[in-house]
FIPAKE-38641 format. One record per residue: residue number from 1; residue in one letter; x, y, z negated of N, C-alpha, C in turn. Coordinates in nm, 4 decimals. Example, Ala and Ser with C-alpha at 12.3 -4.5 7.8 and 13.67 -1.06 7.14 Angstrom:
BEGIN
<node><nr>1</nr><rest>A</rest><n_east>1.3190</n_east><n_north>-0.5690</n_north><n_up>-0.7800</n_up><ca_east>1.2300</ca_east><ca_north>-0.4500</ca_north><ca_up>-0.7800</ca_up><c_east>1.3200</c_east><c_north>-0.3300</c_north><c_up>-0.7800</c_up></node>
<node><nr>2</nr><rest>S</rest><n_east>1.2850</n_east><n_north>-0.2250</n_north><n_up>-0.7080</n_up><ca_east>1.3670</ca_east><ca_north>-0.1060</ca_north><ca_up>-0.7140</ca_up><c_east>1.2900</c_east><c_north>0.0030</c_north><c_up>-0.7870</c_up></node>
This chain:
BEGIN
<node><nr>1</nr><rest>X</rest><n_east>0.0411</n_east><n_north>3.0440</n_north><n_up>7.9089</n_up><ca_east>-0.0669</ca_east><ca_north>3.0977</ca_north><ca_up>7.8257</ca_up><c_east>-0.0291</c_east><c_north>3.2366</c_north><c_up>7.7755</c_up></node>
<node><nr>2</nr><rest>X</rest><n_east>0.1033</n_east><n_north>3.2812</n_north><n_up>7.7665</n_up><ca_east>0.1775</ca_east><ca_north>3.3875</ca_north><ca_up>7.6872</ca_up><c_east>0.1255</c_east><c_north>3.5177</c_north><c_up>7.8396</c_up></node>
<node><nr>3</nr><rest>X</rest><n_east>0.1382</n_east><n_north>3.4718</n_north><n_up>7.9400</n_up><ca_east>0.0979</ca_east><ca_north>3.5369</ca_north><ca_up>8.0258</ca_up><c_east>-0.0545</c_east><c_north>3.6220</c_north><c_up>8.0276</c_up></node>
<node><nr>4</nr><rest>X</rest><n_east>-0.1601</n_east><n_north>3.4402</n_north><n_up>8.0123</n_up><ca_east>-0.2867</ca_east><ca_north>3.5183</ca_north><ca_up>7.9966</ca_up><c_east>-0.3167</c_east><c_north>3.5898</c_north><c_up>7.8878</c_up></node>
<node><nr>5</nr><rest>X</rest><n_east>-0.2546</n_east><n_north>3.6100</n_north><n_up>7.7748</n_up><ca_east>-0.2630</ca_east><ca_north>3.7004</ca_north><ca_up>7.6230</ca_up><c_east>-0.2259</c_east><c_north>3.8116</c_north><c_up>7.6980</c_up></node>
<node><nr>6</nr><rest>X</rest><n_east>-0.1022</n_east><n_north>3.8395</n_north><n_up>7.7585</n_up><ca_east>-0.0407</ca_east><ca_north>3.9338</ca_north><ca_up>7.7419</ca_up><c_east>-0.1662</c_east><c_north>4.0428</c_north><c_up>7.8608</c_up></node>
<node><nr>7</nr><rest>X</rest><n_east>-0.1891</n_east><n_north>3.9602</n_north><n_up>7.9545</n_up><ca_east>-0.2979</ca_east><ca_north>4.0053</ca_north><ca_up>8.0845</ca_up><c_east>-0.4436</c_east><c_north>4.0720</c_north><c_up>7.9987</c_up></node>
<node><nr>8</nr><rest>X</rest><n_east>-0.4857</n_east><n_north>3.9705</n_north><n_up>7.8883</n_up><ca_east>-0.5665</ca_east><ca_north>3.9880</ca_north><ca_up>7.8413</ca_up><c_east>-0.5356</c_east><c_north>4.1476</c_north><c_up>7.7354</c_up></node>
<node><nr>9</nr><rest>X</rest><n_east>-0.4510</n_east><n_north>4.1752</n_north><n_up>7.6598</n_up><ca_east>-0.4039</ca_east><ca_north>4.2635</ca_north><ca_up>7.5662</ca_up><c_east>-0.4138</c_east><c_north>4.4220</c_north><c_up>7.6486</c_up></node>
<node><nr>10</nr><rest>X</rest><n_east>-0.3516</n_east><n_north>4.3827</n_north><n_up>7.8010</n_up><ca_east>-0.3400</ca_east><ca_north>4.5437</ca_north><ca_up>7.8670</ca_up><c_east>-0.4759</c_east><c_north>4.5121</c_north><c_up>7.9096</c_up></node>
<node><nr>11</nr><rest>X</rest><n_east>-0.5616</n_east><n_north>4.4490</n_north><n_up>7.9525</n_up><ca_east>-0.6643</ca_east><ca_north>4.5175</ca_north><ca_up>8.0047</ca_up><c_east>-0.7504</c_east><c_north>4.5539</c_north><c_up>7.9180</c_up></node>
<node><nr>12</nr><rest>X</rest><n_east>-0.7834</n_east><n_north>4.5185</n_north><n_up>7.8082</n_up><ca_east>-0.8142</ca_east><ca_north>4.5976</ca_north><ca_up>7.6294</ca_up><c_east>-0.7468</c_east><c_north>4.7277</c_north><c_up>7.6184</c_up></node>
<node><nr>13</nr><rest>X</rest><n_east>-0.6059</n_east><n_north>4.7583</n_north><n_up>7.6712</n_up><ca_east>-0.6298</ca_east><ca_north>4.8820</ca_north><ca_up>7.6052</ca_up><c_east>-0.6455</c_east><c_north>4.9746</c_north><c_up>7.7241</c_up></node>
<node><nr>14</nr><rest>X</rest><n_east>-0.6252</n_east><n_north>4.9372</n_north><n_up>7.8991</n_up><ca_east>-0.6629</ca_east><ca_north>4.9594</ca_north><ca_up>7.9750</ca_up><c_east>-0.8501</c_east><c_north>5.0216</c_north><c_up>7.9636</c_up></node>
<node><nr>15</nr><rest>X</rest><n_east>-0.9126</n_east><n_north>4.9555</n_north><n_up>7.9322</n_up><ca_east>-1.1035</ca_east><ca_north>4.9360</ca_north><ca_up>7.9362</ca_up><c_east>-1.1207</c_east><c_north>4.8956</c_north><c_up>7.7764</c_up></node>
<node><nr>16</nr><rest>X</rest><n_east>-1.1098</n_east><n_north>4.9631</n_north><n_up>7.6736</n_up><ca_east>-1.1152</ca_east><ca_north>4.9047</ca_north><ca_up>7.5706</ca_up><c_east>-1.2624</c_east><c_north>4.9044</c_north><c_up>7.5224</c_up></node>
<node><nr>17</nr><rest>X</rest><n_east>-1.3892</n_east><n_north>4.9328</n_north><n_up>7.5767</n_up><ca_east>-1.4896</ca_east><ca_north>4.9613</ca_north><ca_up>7.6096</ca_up><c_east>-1.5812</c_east><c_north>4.8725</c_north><c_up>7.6917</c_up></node>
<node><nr>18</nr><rest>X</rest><n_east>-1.4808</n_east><n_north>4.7632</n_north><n_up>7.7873</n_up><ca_east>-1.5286</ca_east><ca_north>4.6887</ca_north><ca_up>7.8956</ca_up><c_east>-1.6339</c_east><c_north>4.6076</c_north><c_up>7.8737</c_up></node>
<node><nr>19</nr><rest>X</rest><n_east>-1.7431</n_east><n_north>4.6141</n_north><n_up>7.9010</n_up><ca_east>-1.8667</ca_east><ca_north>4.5090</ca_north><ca_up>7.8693</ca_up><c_east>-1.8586</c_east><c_north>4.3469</c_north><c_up>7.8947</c_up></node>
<node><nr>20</nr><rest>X</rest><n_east>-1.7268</n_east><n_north>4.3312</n_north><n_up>7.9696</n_up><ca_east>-1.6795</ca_east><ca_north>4.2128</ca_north><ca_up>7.9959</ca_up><c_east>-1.6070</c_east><c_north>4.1303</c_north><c_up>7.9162</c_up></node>
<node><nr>21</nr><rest>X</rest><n_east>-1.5676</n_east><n_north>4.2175</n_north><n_up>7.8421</n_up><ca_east>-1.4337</ca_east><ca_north>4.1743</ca_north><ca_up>7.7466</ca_up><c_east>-1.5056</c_east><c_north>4.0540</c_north><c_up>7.6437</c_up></node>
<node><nr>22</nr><rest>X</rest><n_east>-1.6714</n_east><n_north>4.0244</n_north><n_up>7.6014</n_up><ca_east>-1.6767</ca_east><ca_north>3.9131</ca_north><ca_up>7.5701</ca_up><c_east>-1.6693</c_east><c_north>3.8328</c_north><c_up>7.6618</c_up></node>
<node><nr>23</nr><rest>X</rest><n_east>-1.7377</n_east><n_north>3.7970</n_north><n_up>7.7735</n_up><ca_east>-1.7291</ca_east><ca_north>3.7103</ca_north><ca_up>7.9052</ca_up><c_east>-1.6112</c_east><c_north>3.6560</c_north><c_up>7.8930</c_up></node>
<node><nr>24</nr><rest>X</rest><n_east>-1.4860</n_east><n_north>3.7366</n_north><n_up>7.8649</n_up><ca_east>-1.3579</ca_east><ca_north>3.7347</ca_north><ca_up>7.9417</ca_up><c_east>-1.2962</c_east><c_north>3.6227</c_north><c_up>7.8006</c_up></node>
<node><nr>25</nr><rest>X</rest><n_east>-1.3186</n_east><n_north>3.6797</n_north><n_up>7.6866</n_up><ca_east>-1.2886</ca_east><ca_north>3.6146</ca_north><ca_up>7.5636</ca_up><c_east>-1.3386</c_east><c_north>3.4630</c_north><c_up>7.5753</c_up></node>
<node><nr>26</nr><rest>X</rest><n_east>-1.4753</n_east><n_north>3.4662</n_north><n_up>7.6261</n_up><ca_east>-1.5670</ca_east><ca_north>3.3214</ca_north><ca_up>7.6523</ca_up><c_east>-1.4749</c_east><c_north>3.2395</c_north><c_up>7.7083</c_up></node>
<node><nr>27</nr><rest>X</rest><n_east>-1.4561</n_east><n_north>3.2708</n_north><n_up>7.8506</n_up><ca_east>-1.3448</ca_east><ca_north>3.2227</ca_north><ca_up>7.9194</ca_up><c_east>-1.2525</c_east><c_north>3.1473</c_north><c_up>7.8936</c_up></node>
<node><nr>28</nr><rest>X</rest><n_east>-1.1611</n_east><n_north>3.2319</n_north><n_up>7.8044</n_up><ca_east>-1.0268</ca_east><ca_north>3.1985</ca_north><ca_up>7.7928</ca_up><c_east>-1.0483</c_east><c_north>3.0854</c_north><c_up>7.7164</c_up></node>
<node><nr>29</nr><rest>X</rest><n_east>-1.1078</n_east><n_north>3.1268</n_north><n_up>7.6152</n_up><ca_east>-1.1826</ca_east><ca_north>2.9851</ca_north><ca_up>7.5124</ca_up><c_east>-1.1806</c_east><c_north>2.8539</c_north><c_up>7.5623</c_up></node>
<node><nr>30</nr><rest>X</rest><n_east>-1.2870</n_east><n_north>2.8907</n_north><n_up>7.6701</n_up><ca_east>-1.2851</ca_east><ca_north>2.7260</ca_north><ca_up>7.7744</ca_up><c_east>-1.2061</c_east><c_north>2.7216</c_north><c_up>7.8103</c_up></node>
<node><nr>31</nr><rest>X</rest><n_east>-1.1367</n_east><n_north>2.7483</n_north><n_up>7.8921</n_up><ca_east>-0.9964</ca_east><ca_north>2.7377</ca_north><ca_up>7.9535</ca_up><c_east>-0.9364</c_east><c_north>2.6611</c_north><c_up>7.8686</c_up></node>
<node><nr>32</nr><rest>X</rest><n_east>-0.9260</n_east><n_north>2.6918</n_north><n_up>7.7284</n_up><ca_east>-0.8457</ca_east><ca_north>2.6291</ca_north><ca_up>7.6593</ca_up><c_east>-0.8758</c_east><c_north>2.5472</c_north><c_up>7.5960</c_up></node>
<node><nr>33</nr><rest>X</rest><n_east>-1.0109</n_east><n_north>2.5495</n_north><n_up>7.5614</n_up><ca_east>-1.0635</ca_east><ca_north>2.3637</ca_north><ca_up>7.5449</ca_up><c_east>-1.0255</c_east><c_north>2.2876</c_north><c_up>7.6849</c_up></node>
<node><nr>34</nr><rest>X</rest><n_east>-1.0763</n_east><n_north>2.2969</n_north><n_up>7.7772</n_up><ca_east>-1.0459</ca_east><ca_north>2.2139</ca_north><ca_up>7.8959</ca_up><c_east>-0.9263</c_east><c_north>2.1924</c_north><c_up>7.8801</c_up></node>
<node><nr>35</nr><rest>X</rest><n_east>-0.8207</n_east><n_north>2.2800</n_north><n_up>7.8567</n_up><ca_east>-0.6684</ca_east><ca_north>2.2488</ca_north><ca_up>7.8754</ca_up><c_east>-0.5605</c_east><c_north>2.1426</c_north><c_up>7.7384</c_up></node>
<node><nr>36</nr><rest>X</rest><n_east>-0.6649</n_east><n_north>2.1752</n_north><n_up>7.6286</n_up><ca_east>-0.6589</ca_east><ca_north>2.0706</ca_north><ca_up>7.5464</ca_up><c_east>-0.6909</c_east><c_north>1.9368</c_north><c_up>7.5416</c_up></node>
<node><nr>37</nr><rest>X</rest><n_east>-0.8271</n_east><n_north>1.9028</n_north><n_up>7.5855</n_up><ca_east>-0.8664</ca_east><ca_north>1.8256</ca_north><ca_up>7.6819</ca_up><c_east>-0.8251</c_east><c_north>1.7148</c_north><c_up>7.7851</c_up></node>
<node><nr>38</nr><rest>X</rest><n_east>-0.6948</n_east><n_north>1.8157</n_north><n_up>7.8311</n_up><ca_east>-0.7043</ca_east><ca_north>1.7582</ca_north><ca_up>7.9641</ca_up><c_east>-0.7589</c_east><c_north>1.7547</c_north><c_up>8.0568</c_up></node>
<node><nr>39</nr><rest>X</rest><n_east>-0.8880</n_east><n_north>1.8101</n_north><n_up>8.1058</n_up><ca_east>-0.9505</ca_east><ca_north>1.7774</ca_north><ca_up>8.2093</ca_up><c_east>-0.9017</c_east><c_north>1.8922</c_north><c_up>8.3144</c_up></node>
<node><nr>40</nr><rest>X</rest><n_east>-0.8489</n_east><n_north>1.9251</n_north><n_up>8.3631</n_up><ca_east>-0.7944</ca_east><ca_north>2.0166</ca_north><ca_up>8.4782</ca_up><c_east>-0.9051</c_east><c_north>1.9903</c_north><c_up>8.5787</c_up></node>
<node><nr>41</nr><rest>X</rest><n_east>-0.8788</n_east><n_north>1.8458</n_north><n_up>8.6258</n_up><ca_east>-1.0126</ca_east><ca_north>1.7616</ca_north><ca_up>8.7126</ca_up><c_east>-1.1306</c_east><c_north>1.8820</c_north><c_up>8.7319</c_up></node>
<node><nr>42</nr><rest>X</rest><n_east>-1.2366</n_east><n_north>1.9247</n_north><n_up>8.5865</n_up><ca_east>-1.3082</ca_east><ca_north>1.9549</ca_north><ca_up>8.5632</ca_up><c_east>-1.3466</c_east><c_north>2.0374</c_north><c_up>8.6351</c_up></node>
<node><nr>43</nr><rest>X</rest><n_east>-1.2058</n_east><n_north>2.1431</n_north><n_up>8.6333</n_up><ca_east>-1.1952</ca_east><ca_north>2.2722</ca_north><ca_up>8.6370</ca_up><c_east>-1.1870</c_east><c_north>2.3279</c_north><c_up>8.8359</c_up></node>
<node><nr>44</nr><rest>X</rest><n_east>-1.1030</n_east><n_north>2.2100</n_north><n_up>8.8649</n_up><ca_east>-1.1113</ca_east><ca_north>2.2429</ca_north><ca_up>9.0268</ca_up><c_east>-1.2265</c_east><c_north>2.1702</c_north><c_up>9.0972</c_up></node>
<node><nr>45</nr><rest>X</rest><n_east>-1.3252</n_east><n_north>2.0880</n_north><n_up>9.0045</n_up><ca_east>-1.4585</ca_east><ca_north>2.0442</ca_north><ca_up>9.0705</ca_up><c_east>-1.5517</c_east><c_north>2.1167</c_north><c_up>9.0222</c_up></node>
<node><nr>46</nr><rest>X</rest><n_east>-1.5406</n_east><n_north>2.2584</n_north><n_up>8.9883</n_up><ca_east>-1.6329</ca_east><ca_north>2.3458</ca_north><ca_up>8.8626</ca_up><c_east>-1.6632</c_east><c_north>2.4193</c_north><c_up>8.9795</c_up></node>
């Protein structure tokens, strides 16, 4: 997870402007409910 922060942090100051950067925030979010969760399952039948 220390990975996707850190991925997430340079491309902010990379595009700090990026119209994606909520999308991308959305994302990670789920990601991390699912991964709390448990359901991985979910995620490779998504």
């Amino acid at each position: 997870m220390g990975e996707l922060l850190t991925h997430l942090s340079h491309s902010q100051k990379r595009k700090p402007a990026s119209k994606g950067a909520g999308q991308y925030h959305r994302l990670l979010g789920f990601v991390q409910t699912i991964r709390q969760t448990g359901g991985f399952d979910f995620l490779y039948l998504a």
